[in-house]
C-alpha positions as CSV (number, residue, x, y, z in Angstrom):
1,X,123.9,68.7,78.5
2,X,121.6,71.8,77.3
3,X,123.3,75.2,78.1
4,X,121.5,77.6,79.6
5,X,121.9,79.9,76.2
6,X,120.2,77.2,74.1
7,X,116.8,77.4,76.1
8,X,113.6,78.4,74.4
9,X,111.6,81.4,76.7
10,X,109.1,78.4,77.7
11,X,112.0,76.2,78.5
12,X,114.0,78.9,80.8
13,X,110.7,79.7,82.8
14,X,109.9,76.8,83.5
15,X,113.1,75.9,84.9
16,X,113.4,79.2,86.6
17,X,110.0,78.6,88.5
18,X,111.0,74.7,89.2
19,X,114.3,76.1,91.0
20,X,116.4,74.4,88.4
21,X,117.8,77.6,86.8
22,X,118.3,80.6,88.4
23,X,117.8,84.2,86.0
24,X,121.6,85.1,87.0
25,X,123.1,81.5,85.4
26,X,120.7,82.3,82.6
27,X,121.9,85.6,82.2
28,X,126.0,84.6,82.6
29,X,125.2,82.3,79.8
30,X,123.9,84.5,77.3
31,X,126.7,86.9,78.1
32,X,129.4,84.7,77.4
33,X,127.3,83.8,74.5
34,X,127.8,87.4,73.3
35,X,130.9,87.7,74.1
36,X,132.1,85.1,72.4
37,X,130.1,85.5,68.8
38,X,129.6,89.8,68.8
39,X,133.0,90.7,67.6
40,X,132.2,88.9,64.5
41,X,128.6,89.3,64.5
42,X,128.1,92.6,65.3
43,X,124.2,92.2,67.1
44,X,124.6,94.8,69.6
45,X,124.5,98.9,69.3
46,X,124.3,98.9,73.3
47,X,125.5,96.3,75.8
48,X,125.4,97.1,79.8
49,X,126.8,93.9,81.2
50,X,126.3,95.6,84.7
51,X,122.9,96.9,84.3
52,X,121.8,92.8,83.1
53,X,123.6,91.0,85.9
54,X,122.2,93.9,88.8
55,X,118.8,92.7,86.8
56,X,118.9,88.9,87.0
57,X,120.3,89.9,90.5
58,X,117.3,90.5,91.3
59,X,115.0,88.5,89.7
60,X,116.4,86.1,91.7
61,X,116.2,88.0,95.0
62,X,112.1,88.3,94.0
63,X,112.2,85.1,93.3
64,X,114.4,83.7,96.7
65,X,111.4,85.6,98.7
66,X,108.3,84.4,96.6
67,X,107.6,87.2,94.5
68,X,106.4,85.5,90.9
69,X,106.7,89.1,88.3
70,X,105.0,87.2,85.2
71,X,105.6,84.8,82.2
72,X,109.2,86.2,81.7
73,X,110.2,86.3,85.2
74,X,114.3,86.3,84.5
75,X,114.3,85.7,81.0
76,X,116.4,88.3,78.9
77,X,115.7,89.9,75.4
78,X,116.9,92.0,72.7
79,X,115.7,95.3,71.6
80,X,115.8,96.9,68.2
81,X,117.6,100.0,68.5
82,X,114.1,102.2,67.2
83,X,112.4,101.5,70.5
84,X,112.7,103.7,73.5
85,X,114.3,102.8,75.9
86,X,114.4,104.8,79.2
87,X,117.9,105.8,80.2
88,X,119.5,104.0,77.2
89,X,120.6,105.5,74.0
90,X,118.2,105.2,71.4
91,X,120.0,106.1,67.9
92,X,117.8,104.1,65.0
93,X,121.3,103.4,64.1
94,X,121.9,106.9,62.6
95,X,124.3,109.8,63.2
96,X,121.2,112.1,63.3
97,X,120.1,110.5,66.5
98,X,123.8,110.4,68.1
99,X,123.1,110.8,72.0
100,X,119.6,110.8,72.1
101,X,118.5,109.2,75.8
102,X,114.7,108.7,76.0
103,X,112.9,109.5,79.4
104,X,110.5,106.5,79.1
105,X,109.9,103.0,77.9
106,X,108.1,102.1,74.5
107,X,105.4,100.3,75.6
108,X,106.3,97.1,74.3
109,X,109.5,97.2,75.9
110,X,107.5,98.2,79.3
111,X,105.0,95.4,79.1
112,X,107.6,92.9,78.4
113,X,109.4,94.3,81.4
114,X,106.3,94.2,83.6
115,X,106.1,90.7,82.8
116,X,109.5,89.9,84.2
117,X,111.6,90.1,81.3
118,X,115.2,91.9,81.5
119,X,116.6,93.8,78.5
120,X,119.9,92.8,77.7
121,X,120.5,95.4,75.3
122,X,119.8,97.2,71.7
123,X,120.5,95.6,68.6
124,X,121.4,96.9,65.3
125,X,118.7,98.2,63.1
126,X,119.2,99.4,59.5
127,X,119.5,103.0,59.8
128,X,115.6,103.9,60.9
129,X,114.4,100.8,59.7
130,X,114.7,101.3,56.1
131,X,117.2,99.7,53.6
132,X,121.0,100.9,54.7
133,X,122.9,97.4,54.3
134,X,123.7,96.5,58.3
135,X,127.1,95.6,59.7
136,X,125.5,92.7,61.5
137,X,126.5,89.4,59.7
138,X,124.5,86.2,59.5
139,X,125.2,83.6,61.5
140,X,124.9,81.0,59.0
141,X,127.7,83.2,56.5
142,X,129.0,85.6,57.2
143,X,129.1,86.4,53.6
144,X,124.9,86.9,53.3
145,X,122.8,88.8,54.6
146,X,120.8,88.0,57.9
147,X,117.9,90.4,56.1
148,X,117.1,93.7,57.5
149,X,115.5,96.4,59.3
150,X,115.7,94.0,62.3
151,X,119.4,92.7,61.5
152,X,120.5,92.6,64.7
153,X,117.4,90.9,66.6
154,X,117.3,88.3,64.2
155,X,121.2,87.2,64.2
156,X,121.2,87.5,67.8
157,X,118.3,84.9,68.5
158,X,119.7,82.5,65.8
159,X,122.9,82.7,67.4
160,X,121.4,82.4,70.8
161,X,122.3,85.0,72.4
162,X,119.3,85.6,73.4
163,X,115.4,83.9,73.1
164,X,113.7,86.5,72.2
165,X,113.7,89.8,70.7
166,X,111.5,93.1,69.5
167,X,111.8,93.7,65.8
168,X,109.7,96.2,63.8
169,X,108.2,95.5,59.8
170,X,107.0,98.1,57.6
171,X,107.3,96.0,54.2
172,X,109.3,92.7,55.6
173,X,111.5,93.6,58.5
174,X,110.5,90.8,60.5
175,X,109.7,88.0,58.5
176,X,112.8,88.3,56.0
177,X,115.2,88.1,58.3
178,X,113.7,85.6,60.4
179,X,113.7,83.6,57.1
180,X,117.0,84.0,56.3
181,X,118.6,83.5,59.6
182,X,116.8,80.0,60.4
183,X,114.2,81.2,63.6
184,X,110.4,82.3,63.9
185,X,109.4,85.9,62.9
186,X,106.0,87.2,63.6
187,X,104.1,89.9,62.3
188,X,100.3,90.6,64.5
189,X,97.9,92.3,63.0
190,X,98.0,96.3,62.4
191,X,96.9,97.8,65.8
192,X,96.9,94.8,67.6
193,X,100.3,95.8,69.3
194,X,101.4,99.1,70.7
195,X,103.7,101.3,68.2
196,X,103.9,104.0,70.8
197,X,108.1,104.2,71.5
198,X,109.1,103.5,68.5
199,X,111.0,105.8,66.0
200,X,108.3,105.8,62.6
201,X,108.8,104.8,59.1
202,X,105.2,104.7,57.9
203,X,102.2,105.4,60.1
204,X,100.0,103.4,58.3
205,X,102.3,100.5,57.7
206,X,104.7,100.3,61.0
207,X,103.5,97.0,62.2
208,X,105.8,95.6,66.0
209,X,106.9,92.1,65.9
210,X,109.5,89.8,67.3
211,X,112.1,86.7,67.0
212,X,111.8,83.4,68.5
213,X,112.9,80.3,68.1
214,X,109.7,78.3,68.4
215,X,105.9,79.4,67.8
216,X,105.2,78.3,71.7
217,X,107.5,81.3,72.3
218,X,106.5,83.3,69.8
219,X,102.9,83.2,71.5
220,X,104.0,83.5,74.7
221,X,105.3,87.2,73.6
222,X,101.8,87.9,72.3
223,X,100.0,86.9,75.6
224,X,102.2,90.0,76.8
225,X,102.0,92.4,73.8
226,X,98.7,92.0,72.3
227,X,97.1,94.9,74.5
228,X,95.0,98.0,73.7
229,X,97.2,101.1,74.5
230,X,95.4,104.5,74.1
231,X,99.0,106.4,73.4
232,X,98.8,104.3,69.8
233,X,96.1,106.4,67.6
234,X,95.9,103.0,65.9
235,X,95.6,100.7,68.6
236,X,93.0,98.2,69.0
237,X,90.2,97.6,70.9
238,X,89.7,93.8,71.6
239,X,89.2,90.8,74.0
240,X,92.2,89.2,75.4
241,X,92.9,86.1,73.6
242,X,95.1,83.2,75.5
243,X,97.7,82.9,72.2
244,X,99.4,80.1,74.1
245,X,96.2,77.9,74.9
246,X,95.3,78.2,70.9
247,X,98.4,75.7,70.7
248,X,96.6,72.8,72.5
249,X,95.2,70.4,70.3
250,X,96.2,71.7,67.5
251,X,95.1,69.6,64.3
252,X,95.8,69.2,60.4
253,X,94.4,72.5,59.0
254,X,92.8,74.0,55.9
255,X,95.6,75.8,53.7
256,X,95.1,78.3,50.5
257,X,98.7,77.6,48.7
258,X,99.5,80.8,46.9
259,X,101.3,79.9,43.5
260,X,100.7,83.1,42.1
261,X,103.6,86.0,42.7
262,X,105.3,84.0,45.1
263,X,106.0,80.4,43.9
264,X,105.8,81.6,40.4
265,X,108.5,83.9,40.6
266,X,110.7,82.3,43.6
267,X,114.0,80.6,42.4
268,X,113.8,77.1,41.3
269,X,115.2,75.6,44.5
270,X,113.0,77.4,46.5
271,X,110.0,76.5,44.5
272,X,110.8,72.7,44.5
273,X,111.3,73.3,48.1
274,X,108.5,74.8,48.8
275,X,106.0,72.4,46.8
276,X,108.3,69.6,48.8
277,X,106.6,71.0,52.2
278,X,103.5,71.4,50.9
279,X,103.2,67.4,49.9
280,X,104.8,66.6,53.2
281,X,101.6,68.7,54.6
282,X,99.2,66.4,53.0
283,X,100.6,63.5,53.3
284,X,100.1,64.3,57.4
285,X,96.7,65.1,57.1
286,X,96.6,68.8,56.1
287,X,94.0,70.0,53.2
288,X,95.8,72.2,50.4
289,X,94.4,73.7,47.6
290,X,95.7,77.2,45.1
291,X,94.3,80.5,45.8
292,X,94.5,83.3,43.3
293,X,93.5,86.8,43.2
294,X,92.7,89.0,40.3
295,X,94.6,92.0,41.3
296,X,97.5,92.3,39.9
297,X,100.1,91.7,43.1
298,X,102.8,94.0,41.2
299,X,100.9,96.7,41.1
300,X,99.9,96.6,44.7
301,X,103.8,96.1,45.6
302,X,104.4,99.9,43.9
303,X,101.4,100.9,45.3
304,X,103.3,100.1,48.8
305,X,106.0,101.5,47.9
306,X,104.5,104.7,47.3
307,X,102.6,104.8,50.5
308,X,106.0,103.3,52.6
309,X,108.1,106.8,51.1
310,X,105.3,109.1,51.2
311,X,105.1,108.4,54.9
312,X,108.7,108.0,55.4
313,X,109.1,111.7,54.0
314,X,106.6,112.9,56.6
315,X,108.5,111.4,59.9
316,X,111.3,113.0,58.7
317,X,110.6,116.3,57.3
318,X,112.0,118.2,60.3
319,X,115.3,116.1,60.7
320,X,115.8,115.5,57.0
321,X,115.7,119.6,56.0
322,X,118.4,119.7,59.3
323,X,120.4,117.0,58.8
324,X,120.2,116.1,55.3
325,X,124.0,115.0,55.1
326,X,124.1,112.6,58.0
327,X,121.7,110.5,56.6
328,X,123.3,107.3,54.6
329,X,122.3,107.3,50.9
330,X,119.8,104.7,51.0
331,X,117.6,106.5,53.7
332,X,118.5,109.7,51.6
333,X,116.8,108.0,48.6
334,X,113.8,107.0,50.3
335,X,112.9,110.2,52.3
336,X,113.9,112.3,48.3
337,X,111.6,109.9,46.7
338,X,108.6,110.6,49.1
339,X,109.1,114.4,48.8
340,X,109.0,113.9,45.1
341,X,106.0,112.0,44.8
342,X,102.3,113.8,44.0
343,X,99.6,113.8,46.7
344,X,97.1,112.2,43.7
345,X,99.4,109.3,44.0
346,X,99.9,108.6,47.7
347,X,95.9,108.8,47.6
348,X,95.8,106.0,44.6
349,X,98.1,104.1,45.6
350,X,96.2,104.1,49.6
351,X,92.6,103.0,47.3
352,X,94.9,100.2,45.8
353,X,95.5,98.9,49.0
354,X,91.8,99.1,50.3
355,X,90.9,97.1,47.5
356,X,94.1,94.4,47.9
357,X,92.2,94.3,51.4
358,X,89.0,93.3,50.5
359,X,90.5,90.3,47.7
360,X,92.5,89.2,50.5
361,X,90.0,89.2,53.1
362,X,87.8,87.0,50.2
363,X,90.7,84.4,49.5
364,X,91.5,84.0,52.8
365,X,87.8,83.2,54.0
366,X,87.7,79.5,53.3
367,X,91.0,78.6,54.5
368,X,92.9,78.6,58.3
369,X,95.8,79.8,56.4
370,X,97.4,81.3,53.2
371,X,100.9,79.8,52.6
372,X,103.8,81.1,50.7
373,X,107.7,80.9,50.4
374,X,108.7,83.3,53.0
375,X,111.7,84.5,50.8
376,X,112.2,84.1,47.1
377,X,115.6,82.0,47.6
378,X,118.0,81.9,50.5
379,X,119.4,84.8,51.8
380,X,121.8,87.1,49.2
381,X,125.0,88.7,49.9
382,X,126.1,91.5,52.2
383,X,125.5,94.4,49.4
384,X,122.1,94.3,50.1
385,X,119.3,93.7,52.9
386,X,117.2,91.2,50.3
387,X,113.8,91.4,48.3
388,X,110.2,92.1,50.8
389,X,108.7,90.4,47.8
390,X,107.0,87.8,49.7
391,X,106.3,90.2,52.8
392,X,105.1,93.4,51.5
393,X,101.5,92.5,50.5
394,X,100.3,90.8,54.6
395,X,101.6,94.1,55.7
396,X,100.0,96.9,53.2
397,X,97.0,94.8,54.1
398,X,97.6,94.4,57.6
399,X,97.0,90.9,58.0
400,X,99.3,88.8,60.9
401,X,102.0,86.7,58.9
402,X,104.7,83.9,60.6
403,X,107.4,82.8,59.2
404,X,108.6,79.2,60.4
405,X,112.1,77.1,59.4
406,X,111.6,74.6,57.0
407,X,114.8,73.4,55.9
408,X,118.3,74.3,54.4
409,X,119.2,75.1,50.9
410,X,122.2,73.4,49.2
411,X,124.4,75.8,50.3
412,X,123.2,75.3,54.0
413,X,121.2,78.2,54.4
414,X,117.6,78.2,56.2
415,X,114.7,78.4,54.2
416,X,111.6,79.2,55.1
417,X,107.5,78.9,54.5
418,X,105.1,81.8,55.7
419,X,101.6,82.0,56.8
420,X,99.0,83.9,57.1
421,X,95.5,84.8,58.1
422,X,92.6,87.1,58.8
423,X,93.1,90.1,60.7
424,X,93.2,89.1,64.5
425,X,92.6,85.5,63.7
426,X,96.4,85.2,65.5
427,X,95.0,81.9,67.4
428,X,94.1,80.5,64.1
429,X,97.5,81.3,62.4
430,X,99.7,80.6,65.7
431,X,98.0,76.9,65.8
432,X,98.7,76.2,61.8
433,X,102.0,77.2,62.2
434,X,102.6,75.4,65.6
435,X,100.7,72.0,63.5
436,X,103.3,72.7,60.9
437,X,106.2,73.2,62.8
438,X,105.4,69.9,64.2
439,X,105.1,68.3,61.1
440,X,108.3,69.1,59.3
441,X,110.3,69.3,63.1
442,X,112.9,71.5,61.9
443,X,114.9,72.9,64.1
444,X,118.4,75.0,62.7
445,X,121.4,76.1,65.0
446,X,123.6,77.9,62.8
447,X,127.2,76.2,62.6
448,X,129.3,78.6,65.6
């Protein structure tokens, strides 16, 4: 018998609406869940039992007297603890932002909330999304890392306790750890969902994005997210697209296999793994071909750099010259490194990216989807929060990215394939990876 823990969103809906499942049983579950697996774990920075169980309460009572909220109606998720969050401490995981209790929503967390969803709680973040080592372990080993910023979002859905939850990338915060924890990360295009909330690393990097288990799931969450919000200077303007309907009838698709960078320099295991998948593609129907670019992809990945602690050193000028001391040394490094570096360089290293834009954009062109390895082996050990290597470049160019399960590593770790597409070609990308998904039907629950 399925517990109520191990439903995907679409699943728990749909049993919610057919009466078979009410949002308080859901909610016990994934409590217990918690309870059980957090001690070691380490997911959550905030946990109101209460506050959830008054919630499903009543999503229930709406429910008992006909009241239908939206898509979500009853079904809980996790929030990365750099969103705002009205009445909840909101602390990027930092001693600098010890007590700090927003008066509002970030507007992800509010549309997700209009749509019937219930936070559950705040999850651990790398302190402000950058590269502090998490205590949150990953559910696979405790002994590796589940990846970071969004260390506590991606642990938590892999050890379902709960389906879904709001991460944040600005070089490979979502897509690494959903890689190395064994569940679906997504990445939208820049602009295409609301940043307004959330605490900044890079203004012109910061992309929102989430955990699910499946792609069905992870396109329900768009249908929610993928608004225009005039509080985001960099929001978009553009038609609603139905993400979810993009998965019927999905067919073998057109794929641009990019050796160069990221097969060429992944780990043997991952490379046989990856070429493995690819074959398995074909043999289904798929049509695969190489794509290269003539930029040189190292260059762009310092010209990212640059831009990522340029920006950084902006957001937190004022805090930093207060608080210099309660920031942990990797932060520290990151915010020194932008104050050190030129203004002639920032500006290069912004024209580099432009022009990694416009190759992309060319390479892309004739295919539904660009795949890579989403990491360049399974996930390493607890010293570190891995390598963006394979994430960096669909987010300095602001191109939507998925990563999808695609099998275990010796060891018994998840590995992973990515994908990616044109900007705000999400349907396109969502049905490949949904098609591949499919094909390979790989589906990991870490051993607790």
């Amino acid at each position: 018998m399925t517990e109520p823990y191990e439903l995907t969103i679409a699943q728990a809906a749909a049993e919610i609406r057919a009466g078979s499942l009410s949002p308080i049983d859901l909610m016990d579950s994934l409590l217990e869940r918690s309870r059980a697996l957090d001690p070691q774990l380490n997911v959550w920075v905030n946990l109101d039992e209460d506050a959830a169980r008054d919630a499903a309460a009543e999503s229930a009572r709406q429910l008992a007297d006909g009241e239908d909220i939206g898509p979500l109606h009853g079904i809980p998720f996790g929030v990365k603890d750099i969103y705002y969050t009205q009445g909840v401490e909101t602390t990027g995981c930092s001693k600098v932002y010890a007590g700090f209790v927003p008066d509002y929503d970030s507007t992800a967390v509010a549309l997700l909330k209009q749509a019937g969803g219930i936070m559950l709680g705040k999850t651990v973040t790398t302190e402000f999304a950058m590269f502090e080592p998490p205590p949150t372990k990953n559910p696979w080993n405790f002994d590796r890392t589940p990846g970071g910023s969004s260390s506590g979002s991606a642990a938590g859905n892999a050890a379902r306790m709960f389906p879904m939850a709001l991460g944040s990338q600005t070089a490979g915060s979502v897509l690494r750890p959903a890689a190395y924890t064994g569940v679906v990360g997504i990445k939208p295009t820049l602009g295409l969902v609301s940043r307004y909330g959330v605490m900044p690393v890079a203004w012109s990097l910061d992309t929102m994005g989430w955990f699910t288990r499946t792609v069905e799931d992870a396109a329900i969450v768009l249908d929610i997210l993928g608004q225009h919000d005039p509080n985001d200077d960099i929001s978009l303007s553009t038609p609603t697209t139905d993400y979810t309907a993009s998965l019927d009838g999905v067919r073998p698709p057109k794929i641009g296999y990019m050796h160069q960078y990221f097969v060429e320099e992944a780990e043997p295991e991952m490379q046989d793994h990856v070429d493995h998948v690819v074959a398995k593609l074909m043999q289904e129907g798929a049509f695969v071909e190489e794509v290269r670019i003539p930029i040189d992809l190292h260059d762009g990945r310092e010209a990212h750099g640059v831009v990522q602690n340029s920006e950084a050193a902006d957001s937190h000028e004022a805090d930093f010259a207060a608080h210099a001391d309660d920031y942990m040394p990797s932060t520290r490094g990151v915010i020194e490194n932008g104050m050190a570096t030129p203004a002639t360089k920032y500006i290069q290293a912004q024209t580099l990216r432009r022009d990694l834009q416009r190759e992309l954009l060319q390479a892309v062109e004739p295919y539904d989807a660009i795949l890579t390895p989403a990491t360049l082996a399974p996930a390493p050990d607890t010293s570190t929060t891995g390598n963006p290597h394979c994430q960096w470049l669909w987010t300095t160019v602001g191109f939507p990215a998925i990563s999808i399960p695609s099998g275990l590593s010796e060891d018994g770790l998840p590995l992973a394939i990515q994908l990616a597409s044109a900007p705000l070609d999400e349907a396109t990308m969502l049905s490949v990876a949904a098609w591949c998904e499919q094909v390979l039907d790989v589906n990991l629950v870490p051993p607790m």
